[in-house]
N, C-alpha and C positions, 0 to 999 in steps of 0.2 A: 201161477206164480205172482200174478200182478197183487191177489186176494191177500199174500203173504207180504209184502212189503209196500202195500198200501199208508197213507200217511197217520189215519187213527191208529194202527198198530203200531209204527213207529213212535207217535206220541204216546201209548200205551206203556210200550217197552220204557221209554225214556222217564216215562215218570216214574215205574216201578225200582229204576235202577237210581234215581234221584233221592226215593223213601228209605231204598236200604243203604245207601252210601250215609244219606243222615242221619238214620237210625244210630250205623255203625258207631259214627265221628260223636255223636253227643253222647253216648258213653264211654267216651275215654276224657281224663281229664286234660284240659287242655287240647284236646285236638288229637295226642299222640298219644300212646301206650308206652312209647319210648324215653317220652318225655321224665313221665314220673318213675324214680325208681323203686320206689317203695309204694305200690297202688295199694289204695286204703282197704279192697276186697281182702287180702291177701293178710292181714294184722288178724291173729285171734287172742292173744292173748296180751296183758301190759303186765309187767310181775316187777311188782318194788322190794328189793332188797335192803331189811332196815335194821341197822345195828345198834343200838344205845352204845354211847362213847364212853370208854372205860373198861369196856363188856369183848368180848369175840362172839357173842351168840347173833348171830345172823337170823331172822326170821324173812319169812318168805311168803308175801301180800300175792296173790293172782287172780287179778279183772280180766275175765272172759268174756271177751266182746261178742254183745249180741245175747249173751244166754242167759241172762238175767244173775241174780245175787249179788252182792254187794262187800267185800270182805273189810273187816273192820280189824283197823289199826291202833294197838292201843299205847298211848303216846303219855310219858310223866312231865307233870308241870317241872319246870326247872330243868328239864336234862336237852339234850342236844344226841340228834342221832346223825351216821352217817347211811342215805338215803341212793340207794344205787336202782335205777330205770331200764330193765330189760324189755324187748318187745320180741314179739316169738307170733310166728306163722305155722301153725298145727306144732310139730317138734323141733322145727327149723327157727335158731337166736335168728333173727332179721336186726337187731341190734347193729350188727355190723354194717350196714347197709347204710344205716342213720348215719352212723362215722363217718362212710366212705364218702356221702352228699350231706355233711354236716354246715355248707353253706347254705342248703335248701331246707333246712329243719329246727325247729326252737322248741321248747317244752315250757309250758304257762303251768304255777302252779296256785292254784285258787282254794284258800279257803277261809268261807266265807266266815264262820261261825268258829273262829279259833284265833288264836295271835300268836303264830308261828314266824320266826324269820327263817328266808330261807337264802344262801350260801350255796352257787354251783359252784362245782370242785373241779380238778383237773380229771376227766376221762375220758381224754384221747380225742375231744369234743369243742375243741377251739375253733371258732370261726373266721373266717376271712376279715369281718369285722371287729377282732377281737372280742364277742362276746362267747358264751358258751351253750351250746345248746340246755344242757340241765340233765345228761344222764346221770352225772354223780352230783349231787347236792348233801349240804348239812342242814340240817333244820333244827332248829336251837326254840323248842316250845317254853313260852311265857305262860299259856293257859291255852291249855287244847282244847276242854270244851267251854267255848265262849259266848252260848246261847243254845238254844234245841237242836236236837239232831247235825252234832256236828259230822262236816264231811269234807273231803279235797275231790275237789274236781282237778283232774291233772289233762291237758291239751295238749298232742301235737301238731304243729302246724307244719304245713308244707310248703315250699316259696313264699315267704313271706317277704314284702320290698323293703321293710326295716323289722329291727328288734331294740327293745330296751329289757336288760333284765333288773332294774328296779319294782320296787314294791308301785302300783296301781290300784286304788280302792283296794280289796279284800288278796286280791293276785299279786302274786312273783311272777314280771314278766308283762309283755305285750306286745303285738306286733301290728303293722299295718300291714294290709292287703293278705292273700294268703290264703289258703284251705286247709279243714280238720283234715287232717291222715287219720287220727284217731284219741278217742278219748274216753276216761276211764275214770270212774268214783270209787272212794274208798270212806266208809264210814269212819271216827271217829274215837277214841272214845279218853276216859283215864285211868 
């Protein structure tokens, strides 16, 4: 019995159980699982909903995170669409989730190679700080392709300790501090 709870073994056990307590903690963000409620594993798909103003024809943009291809948006100089952000976990909107911690969530929209303004709209998506996170947006394109290979990198952020949604260099939007949830390209085109 003494062989069994000798002091190397004890420092043995202790460190074993030291490796997987931190193994555990450093993948979760933040420390907790509970913490975030939308954990970025968990995002597979970002689907933009984009209408040309004028029109009812809806088309339907879907970035598959993680699986490569790149779906291309084709956008008219001069017109102004209305621009709707769904996020979906396998068949499951997680949409709703964004809402329900829409003090914890912004949406950045970048593109770099285009001269688009972009206009969040009312969806349900007002924040503590009166701004809006960005699931419904209008975007009023001046010139969509504005140099090679245009595209929109579109961000969500997760706690972010502020937000501004004014234009920055190429981007609608910015925030300090914060982590990607998830994020999704969509090529270009006219």
């Amino acid at each position: 019995m003494n062989k069994l709870f000798n002091t190397k073994n004890i420092i043995k056990l202790l460190a074993a159980l030291f490796i997987t307590v931190t193994t555990v903690i450093s993948c979760q963000r933040n420390g907790s699982a509970e913490e975030d409620d939308l954990p970025q594993e968990e995002l597979t798909n970002i689907v933009l909903l984009v209408t040309e103003e004028g029109t009812t024809n809806t088309i339907s943009y879907d970035y598959s995170i993680g699986a490569g291809g790149t779906p291309t948006i084709p956008l008219k100089d001069g017109k102004s669409y209305t621009v709707e952000a769904k996020f979906r976990n396998g068949n499951e909107d997680a949409t709703k989730e964004i809402i329900e911690a829409k003090n914890e969530h912004f949406l950045i929209f970048d593109f770099p190679k285009s001269n688009i303004t972009v206009e969040r709209q009312d969806g349900g998506d007002l924040r503590g700080d009166g701004k809006r996170v960005g699931l419904r947006t209008k975007w009023t394109v001046v010139k969509a392709v504005n140099g090679e290979a245009p595209f929109l990198k579109l961000t969500l952020i997760h706690s972010p300790q502020s937000v501004n949604d004014a234009k920055s260099g190429t981007a609608w939007g910015s925030v300090t501090g914060g982590e990607t949830d998830a994020e999704a390209k969509y090529n270009l085109s006219n």
